[in-house]
C-alpha positions in Angstrom: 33.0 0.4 24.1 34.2 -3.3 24.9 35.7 -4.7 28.0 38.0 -7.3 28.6 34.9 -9.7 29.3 33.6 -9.7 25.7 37.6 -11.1 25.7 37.9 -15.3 25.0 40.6 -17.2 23.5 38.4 -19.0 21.3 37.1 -15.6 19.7 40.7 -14.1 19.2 42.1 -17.7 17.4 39.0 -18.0 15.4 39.4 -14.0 13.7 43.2 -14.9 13.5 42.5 -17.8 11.6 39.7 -16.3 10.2 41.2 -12.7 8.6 45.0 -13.2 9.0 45.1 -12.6 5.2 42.6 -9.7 5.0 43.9 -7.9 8.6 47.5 -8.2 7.4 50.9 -9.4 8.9 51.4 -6.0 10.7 48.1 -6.0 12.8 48.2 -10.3 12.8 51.9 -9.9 14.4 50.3 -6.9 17.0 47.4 -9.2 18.4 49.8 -11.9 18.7 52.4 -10.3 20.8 49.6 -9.0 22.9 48.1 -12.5 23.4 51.2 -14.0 24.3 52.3 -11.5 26.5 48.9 -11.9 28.9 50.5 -16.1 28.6 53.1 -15.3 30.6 52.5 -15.5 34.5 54.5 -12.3 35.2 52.7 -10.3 33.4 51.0 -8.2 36.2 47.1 -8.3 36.4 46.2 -4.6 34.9 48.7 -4.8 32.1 46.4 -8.5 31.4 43.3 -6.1 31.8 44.8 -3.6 29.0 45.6 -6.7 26.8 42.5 -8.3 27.0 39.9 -5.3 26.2 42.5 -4.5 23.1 42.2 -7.9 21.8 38.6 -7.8 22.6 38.1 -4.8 20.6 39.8 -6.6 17.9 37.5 -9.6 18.1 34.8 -7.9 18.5 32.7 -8.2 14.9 31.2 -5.0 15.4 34.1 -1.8 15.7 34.3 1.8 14.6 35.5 0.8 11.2 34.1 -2.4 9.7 36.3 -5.1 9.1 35.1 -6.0 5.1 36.1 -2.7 3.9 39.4 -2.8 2.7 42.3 -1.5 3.8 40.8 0.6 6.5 38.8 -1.5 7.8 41.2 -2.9 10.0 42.6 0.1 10.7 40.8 1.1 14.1 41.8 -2.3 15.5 45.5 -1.8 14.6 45.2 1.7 16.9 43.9 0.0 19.4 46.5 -3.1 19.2 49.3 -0.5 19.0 47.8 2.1 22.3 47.9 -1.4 24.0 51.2 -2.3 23.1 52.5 1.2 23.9 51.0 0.8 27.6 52.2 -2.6 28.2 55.6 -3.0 25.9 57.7 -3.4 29.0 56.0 -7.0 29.3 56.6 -7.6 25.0 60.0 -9.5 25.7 61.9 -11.0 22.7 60.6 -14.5 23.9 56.8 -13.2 23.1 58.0 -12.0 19.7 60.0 -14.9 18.6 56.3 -17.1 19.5 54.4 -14.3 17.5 57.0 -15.0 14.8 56.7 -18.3 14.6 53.3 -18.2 14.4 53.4 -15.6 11.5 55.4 -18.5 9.8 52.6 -20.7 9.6 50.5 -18.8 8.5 52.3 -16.4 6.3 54.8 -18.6 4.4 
């Protein structure tokens, strides 16, 4: 189990950068919208707490699933992007996705 302190931001940009290509667009775009959601200063402090063990989990280079098998491997961190998302989405405003997809133009295009 991981908390929000095994959370930093050099961890999550350096498996973004890292894996962006293996994880996918679809789990890339997730962690993203999560990340730049805690940005934002009204983003109350327990939604920040639900956002950072997430993106913990998803940094974290040991999971339930390993990473370096395909396709499923990041499967387990999309779940736990998306139960994040789902507790949080009323702080996901179309500002945080438009940064998210800007982002995923870099490095998808």
């Amino acid at each position: 189990m991981t908390s929000a302190g095994n959370y930093s931001d050099d961890g999550f940009w350096q498996k973004l950068k890292s894996f962006a290509l293996k994880a996918g667009k679809e789990v890339i775009e997730k962690a993203l919208w999560l990340y730049y959601a805690a940005q934002r200063p009204e983003t109350p402090a327990w939604a920040k707490t639900i956002i950072f063990g997430a993106l913990a989990y998803f940094i974290l280079p040991l999971d339930a699933i390993p990473d370096v098998i395909p396709v499923a491997g990041y499967s387990d961190d999309l779940g736990a992007l998306a139960a994040a998302i789902g507790m949080v989405s009323m702080y996901i405003s179309a500002e945080v996705k438009e940064q998210a997809a800007q982002k995923l133009h870099q490095w998808f295009t």
